[in-house]
SEMARKOL-944326 format. One record per residue: x, y, z of N, C-alpha, C, O in turn; residue number from 0; residue in three letters. Coordinates in steps of 0.001 Angstrom, whole numbers, plus 500000, padded with zeros to 6 digits. Atoms other than C-alpha are relative to their C-alpha. Layout:
# SEMARKOL-944326
X, Y, Z, X, Y, Z, X, Y, Z, X, Y, Z, NUM, ALA
...
This chain:
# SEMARKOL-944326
500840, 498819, 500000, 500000, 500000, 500000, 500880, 501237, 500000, 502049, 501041, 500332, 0, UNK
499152, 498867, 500665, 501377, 503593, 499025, 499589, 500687, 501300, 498424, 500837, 501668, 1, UNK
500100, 499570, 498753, 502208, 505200, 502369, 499008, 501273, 500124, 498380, 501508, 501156, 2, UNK
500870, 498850, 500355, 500281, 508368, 501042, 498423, 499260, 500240, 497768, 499624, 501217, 3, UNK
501343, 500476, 499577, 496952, 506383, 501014, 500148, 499349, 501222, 499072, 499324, 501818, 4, UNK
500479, 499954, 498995, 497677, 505154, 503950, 499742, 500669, 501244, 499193, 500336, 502294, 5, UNK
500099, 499258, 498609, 497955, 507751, 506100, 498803, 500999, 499473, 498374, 501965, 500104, 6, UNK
501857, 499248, 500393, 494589, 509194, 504273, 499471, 499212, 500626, 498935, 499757, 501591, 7, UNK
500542, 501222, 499740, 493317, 505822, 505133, 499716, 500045, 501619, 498688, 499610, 502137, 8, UNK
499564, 500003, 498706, 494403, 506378, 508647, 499130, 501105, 500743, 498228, 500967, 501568, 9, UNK
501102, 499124, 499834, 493072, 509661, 508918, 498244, 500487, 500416, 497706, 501155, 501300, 10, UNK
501111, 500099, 500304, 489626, 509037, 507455, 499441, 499191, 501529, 498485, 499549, 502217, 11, UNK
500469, 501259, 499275, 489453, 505884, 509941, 500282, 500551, 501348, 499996, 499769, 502255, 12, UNK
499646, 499211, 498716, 490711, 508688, 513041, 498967, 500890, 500365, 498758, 501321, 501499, 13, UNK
500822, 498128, 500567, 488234, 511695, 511829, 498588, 498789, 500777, 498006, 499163, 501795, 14, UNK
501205, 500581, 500115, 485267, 508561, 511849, 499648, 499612, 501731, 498543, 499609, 502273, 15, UNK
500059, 500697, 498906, 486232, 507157, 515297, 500228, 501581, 500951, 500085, 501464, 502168, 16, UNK
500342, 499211, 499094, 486363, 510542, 516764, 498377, 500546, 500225, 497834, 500845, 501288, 17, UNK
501573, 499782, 500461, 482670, 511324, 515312, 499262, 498947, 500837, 498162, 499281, 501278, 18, UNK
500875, 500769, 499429, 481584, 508098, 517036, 500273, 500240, 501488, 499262, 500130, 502181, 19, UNK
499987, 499747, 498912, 483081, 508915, 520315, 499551, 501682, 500678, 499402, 502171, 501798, 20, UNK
501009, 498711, 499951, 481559, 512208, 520052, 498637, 499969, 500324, 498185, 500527, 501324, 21, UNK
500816, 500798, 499194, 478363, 510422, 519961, 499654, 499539, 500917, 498583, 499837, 501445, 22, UNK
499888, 501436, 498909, 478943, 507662, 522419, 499608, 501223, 501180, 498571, 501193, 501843, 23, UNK
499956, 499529, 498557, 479764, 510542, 525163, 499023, 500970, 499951, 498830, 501461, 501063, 24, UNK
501176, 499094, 500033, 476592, 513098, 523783, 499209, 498779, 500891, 498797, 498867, 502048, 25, UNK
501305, 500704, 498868, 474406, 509788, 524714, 499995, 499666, 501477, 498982, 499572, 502171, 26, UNK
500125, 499992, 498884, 475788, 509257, 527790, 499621, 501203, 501023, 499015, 501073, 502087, 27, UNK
500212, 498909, 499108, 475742, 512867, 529083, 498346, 499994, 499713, 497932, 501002, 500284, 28, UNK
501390, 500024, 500440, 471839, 512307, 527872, 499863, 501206, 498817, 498674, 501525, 498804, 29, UNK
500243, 499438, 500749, 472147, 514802, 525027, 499948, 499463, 498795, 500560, 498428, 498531, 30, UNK
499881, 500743, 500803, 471176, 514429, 521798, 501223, 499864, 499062, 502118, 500703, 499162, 31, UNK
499447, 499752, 500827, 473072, 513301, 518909, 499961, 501183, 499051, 498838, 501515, 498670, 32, UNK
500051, 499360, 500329, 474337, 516021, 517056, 499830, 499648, 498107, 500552, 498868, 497487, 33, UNK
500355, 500138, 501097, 472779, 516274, 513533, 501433, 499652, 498755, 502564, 499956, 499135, 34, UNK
498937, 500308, 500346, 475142, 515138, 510850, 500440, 501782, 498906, 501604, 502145, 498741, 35, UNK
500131, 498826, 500497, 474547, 518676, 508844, 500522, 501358, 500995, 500743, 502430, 500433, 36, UNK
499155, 499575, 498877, 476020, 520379, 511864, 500879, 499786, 500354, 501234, 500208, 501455, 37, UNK
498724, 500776, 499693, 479176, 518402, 511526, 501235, 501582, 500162, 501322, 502428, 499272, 38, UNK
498390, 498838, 500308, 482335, 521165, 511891, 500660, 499123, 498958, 500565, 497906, 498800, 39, UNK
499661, 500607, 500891, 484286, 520925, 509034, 501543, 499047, 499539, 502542, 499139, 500253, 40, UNK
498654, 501284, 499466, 487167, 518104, 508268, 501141, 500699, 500379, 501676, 501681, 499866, 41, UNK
498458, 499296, 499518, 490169, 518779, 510207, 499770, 500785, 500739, 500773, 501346, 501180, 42, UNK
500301, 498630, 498914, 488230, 521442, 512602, 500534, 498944, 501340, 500628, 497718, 501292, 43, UNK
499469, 500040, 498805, 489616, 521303, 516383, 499537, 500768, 500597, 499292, 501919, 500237, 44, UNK
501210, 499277, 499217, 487662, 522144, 519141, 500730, 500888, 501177, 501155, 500330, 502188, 45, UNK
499207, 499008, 499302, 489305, 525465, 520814, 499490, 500202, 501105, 500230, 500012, 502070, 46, UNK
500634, 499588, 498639, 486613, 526570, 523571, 498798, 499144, 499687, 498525, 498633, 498601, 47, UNK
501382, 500090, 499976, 483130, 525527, 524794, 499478, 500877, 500879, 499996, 501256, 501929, 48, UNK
500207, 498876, 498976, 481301, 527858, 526214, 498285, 499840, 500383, 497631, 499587, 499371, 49, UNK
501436, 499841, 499802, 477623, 527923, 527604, 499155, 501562, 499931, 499484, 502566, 500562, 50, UNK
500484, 498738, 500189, 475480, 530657, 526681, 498521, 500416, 500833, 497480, 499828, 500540, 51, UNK
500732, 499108, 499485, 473290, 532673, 528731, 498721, 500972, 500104, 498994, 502039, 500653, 52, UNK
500209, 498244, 500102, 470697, 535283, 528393, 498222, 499757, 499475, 497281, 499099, 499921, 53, UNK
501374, 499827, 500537, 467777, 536284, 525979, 500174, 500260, 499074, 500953, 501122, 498666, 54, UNK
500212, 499294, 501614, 466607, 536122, 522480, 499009, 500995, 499611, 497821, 500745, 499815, 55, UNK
500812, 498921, 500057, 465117, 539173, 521556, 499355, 500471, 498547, 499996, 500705, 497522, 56, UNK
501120, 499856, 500859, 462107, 539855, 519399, 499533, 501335, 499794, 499546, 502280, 500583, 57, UNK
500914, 498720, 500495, 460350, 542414, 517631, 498707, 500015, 499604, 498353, 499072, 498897, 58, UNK
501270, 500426, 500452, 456974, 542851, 517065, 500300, 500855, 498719, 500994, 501869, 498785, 59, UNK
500089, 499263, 501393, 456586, 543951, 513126, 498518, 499715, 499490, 497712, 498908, 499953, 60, UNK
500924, 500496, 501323, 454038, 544001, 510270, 500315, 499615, 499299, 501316, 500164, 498839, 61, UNK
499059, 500549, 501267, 454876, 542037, 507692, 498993, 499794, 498884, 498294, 498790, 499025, 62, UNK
501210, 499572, 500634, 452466, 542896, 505010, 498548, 499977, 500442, 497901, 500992, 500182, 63, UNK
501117, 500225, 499245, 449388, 541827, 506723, 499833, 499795, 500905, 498767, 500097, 501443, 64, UNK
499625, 501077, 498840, 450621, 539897, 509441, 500832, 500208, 500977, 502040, 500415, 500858, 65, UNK
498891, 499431, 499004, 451793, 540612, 512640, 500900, 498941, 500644, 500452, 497828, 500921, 66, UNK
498829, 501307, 499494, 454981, 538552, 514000, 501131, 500939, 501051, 501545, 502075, 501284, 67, UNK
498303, 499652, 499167, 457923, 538377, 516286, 500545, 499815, 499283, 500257, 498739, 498760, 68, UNK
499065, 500064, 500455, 460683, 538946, 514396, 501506, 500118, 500738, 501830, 501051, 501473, 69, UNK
498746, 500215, 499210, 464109, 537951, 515648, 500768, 500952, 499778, 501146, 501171, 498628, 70, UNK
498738, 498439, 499877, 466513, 541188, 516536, 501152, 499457, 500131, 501965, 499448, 499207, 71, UNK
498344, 500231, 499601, 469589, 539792, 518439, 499714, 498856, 501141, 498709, 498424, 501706, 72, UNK
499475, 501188, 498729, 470932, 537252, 520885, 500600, 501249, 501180, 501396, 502094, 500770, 73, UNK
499482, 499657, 499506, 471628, 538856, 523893, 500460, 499062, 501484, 499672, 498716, 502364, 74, UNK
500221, 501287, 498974, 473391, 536350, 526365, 501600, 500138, 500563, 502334, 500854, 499881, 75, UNK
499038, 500046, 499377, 476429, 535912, 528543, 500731, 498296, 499770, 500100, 497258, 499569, 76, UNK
499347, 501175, 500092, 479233, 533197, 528327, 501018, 499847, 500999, 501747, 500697, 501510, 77, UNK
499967, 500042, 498704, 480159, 531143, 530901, 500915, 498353, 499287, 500652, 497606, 498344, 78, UNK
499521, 501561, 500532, 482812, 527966, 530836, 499180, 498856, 500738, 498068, 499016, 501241, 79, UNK
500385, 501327, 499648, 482212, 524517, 531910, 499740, 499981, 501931, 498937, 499360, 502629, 80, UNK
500285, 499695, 498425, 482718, 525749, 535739, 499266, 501351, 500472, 499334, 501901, 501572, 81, UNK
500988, 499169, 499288, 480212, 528341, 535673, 500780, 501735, 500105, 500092, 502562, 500704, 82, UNK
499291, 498828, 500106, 482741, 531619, 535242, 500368, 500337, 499138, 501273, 499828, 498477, 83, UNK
500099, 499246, 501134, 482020, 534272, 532877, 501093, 500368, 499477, 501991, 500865, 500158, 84, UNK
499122, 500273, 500854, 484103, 534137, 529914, 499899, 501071, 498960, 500939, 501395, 498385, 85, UNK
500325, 499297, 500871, 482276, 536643, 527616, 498688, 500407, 499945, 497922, 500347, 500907, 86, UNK
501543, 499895, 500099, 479094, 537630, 526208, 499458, 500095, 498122, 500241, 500677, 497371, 87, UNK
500302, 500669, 501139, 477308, 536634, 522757, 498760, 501378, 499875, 497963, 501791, 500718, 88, UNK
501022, 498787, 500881, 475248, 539562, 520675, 500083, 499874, 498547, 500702, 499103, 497814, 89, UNK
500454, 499823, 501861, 474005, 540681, 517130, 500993, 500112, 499433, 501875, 500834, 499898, 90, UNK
498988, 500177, 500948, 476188, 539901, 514368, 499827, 498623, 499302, 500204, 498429, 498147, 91, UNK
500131, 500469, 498643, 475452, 537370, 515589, 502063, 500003, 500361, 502969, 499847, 499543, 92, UNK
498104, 499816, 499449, 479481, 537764, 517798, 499505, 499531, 501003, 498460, 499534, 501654, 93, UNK
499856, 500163, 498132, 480657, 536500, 520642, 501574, 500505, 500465, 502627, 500314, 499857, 94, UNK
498427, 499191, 499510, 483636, 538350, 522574, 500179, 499547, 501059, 499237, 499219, 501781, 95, UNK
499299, 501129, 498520, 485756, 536642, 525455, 500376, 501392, 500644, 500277, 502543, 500220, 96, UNK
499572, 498738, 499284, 487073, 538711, 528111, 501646, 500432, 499564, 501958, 501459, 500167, 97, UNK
499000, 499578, 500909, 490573, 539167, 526088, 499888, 500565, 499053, 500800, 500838, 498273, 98, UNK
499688, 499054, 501225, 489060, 541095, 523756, 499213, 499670, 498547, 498421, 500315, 497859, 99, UNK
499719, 501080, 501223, 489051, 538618, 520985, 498128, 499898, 499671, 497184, 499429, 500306, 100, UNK
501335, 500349, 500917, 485952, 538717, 518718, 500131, 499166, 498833, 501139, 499222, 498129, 101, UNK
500703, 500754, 500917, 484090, 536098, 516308, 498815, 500480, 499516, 497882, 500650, 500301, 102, UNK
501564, 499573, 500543, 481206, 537290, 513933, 499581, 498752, 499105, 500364, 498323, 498257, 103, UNK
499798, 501629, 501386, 480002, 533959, 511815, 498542, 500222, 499405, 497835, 501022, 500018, 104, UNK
500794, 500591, 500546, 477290, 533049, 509690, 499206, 498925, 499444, 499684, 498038, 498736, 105, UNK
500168, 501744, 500100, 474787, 530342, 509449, 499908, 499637, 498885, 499331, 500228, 497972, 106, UNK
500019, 500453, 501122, 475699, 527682, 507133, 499407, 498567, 499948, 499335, 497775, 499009, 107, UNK
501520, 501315, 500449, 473097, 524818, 508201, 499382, 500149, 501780, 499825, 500525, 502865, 108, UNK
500796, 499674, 498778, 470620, 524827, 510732, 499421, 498261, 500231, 499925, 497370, 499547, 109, UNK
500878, 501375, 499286, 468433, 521509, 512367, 499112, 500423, 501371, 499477, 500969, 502412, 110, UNK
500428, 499560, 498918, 465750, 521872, 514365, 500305, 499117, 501333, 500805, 497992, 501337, 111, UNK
499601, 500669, 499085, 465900, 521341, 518133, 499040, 498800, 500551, 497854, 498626, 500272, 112, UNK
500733, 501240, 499552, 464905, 518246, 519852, 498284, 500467, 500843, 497164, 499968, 500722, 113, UNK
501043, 499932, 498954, 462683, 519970, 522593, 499068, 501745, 498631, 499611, 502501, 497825, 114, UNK
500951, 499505, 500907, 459570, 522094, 520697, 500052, 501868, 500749, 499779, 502607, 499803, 115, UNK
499554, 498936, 500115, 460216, 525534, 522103, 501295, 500586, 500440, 501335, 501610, 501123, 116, UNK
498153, 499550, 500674, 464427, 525918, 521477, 499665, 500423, 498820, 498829, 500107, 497973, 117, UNK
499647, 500238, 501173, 465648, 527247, 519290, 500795, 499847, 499111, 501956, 500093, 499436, 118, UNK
498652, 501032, 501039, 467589, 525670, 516102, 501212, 499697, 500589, 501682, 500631, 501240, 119, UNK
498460, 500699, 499956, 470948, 523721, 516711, 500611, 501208, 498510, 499733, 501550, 497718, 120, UNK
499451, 499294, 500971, 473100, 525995, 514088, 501152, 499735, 499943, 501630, 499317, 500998, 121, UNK
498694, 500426, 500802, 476350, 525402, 512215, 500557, 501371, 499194, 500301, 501621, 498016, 122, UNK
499439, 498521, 500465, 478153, 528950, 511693, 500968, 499758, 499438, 501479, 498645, 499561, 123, UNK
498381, 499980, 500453, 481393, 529870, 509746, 500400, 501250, 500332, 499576, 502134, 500096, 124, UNK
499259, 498719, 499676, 483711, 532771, 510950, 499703, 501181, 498697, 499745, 500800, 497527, 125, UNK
500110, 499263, 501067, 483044, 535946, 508886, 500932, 501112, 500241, 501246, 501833, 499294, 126, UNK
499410, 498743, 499492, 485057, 538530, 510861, 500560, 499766, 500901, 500124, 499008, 501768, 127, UNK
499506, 500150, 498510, 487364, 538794, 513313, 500800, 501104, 500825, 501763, 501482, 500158, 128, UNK
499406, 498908, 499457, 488673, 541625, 515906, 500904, 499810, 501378, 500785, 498845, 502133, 129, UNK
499345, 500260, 498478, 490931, 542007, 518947, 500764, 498821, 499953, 500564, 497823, 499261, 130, UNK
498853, 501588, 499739, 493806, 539477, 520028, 499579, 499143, 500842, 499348, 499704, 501913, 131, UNK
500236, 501216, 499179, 492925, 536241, 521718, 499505, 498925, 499508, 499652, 498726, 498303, 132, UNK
500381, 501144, 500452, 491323, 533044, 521608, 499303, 499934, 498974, 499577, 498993, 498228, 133, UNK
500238, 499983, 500899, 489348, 533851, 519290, 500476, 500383, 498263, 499621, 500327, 497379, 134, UNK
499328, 499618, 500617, 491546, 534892, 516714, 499928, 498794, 498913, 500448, 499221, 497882, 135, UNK
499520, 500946, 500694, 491574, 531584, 514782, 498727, 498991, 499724, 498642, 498063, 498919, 136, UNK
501267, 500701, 500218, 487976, 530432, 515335, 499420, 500059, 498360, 498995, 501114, 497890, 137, UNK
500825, 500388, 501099, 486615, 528947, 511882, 498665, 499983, 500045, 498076, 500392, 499045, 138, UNK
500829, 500635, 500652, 483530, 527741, 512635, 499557, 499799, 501934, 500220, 499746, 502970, 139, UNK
501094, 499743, 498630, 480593, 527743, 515599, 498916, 499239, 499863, 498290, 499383, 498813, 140, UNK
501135, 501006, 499705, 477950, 525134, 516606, 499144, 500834, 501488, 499617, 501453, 502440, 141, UNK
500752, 499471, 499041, 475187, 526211, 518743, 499304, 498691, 500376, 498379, 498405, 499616, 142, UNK
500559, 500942, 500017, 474169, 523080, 520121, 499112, 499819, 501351, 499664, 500347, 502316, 143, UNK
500578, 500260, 499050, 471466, 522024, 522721, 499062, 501179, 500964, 499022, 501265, 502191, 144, UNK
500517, 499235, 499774, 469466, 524611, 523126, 498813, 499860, 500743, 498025, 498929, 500577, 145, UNK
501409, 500432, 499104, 466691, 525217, 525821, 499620, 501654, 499607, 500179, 502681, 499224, 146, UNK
501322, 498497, 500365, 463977, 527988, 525348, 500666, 500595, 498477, 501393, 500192, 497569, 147, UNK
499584, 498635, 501296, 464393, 531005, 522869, 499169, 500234, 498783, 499496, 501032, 497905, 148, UNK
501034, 500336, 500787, 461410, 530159, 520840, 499564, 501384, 499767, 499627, 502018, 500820, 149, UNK
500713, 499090, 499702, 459656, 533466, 519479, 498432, 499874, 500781, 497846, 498817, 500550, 150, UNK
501017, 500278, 499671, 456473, 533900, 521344, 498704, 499959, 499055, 498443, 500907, 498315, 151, UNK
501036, 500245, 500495, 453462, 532633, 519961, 499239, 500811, 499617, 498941, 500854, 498423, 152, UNK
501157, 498665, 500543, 450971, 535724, 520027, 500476, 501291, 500921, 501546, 501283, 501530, 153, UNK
499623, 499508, 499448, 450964, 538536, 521524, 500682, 501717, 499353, 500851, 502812, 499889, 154, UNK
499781, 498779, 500831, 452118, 540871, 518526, 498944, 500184, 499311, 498601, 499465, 498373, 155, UNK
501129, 499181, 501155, 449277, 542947, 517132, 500040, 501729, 499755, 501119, 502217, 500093, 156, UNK
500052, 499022, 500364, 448398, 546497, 516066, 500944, 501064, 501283, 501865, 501858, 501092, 157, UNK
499793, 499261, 499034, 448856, 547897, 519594, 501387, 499900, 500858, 501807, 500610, 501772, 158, UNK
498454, 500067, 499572, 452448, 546353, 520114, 500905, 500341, 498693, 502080, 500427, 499048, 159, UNK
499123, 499791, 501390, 454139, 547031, 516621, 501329, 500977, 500916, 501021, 501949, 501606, 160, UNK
499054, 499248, 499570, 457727, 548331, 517820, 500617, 499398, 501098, 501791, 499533, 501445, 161, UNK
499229, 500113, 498494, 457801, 546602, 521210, 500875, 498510, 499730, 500646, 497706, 498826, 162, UNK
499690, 500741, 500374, 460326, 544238, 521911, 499628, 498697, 501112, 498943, 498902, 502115, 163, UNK
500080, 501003, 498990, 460352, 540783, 523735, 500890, 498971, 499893, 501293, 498270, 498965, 164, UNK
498711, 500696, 499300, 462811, 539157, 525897, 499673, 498439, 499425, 498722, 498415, 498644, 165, UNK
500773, 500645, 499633, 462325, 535711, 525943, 501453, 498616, 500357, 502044, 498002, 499470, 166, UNK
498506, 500689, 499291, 465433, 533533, 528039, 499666, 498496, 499210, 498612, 498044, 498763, 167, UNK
498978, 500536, 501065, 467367, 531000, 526224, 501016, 499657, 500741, 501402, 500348, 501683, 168, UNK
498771, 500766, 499910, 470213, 528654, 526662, 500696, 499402, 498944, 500128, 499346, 497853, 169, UNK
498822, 500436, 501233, 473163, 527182, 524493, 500861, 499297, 500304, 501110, 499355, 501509, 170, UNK
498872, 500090, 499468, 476142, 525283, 524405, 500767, 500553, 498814, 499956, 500287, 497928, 171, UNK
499021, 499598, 500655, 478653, 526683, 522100, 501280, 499726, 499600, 502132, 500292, 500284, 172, UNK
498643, 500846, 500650, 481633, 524984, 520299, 500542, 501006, 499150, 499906, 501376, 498163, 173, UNK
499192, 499464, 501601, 484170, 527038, 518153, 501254, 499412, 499958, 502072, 499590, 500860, 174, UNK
498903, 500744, 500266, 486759, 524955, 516779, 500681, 501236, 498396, 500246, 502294, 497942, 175, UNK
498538, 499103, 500737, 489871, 526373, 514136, 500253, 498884, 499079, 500032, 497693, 499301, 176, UNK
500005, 501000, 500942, 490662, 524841, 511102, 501951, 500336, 499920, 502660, 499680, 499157, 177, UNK
């Protein structure tokens, strides 16, 4: 065998068995599997995780006939694995660490969430980046496991047009570096 295919070979068969132990330890922590359309992309490395915080914030609009919440911004705080704030996550959608270091990304696949008012699991890519630090090198952002953040159901009509609404939200947050 041509040492070149095998260390593709090797690779492929490293990349697959990390994907399954990725799995293995989502089902044990009881979360779900993460969609395969949400994968980070080959060769990504997982830099921070961060838990996110806060409130997704709504707008009431008209939208030709029809009145809706329309989604404004994320406004939410980030917090590591032991519970001590790390940053905070806003419109751009960005998230900034306390070094400074900004990520702005964009979504490039979505899945809905398991539980019926979260909302979406999302699969971002870096679009921008500011300030020196950890973030400096982030590719690519998973929003995974989301509790609440749903827009609200009713509640926008003639006599709210303008107002906005909170409505609390949770996350976990992966940005890995290619």
């Amino acid at each position: 065998m041509n040492p070149a295919t095998s260390r593709g070979a090797l690779c492929a068969r490293a990349a697959l068995l990390l994907i399954l132990m990725s799995t293995a330890l989502q089902a044990q922590d009881g979360a779900p599997p993460t969609p395969a359309q949400l994968a980070p992309p080959k060769g990504a490395r997982l830099v921070l995780r961060a838990i996110g915080k806060g409130d997704q914030v709504y707008l009431c609009k008209l939208d030709g006939s029809r009145y809706s919440w329309t989604f404004k911004e994320p406004h939410a705080e980030l917090f590591d694995e032991k519970g001590k704030r790390i940053g905070r996550h806003f419109a751009g959608p960005s998230w900034q660490l306390e070094d400074e270091s900004r990520v702005t990304g964009k979504v490039v696949a979505h899945a809905d969430a398991p539980a019926a008012d979260a909302v979406p699991w999302l699969l971002l890519a870096a679009v921008d980046h500011s300030g020196a630090g950890l973030m400096d090198n982030v590719t690519d952002i998973q929003r995974l496991n989301t509790r609440g953040g749903k827009a609200p159901a009713n509640g926008c009509d003639a006599q709210h047009v303008g107002e906005e609404s909170r409505v609390a939200y949770s996350a976990d947050y992966l940005f890995f570096s290619r």
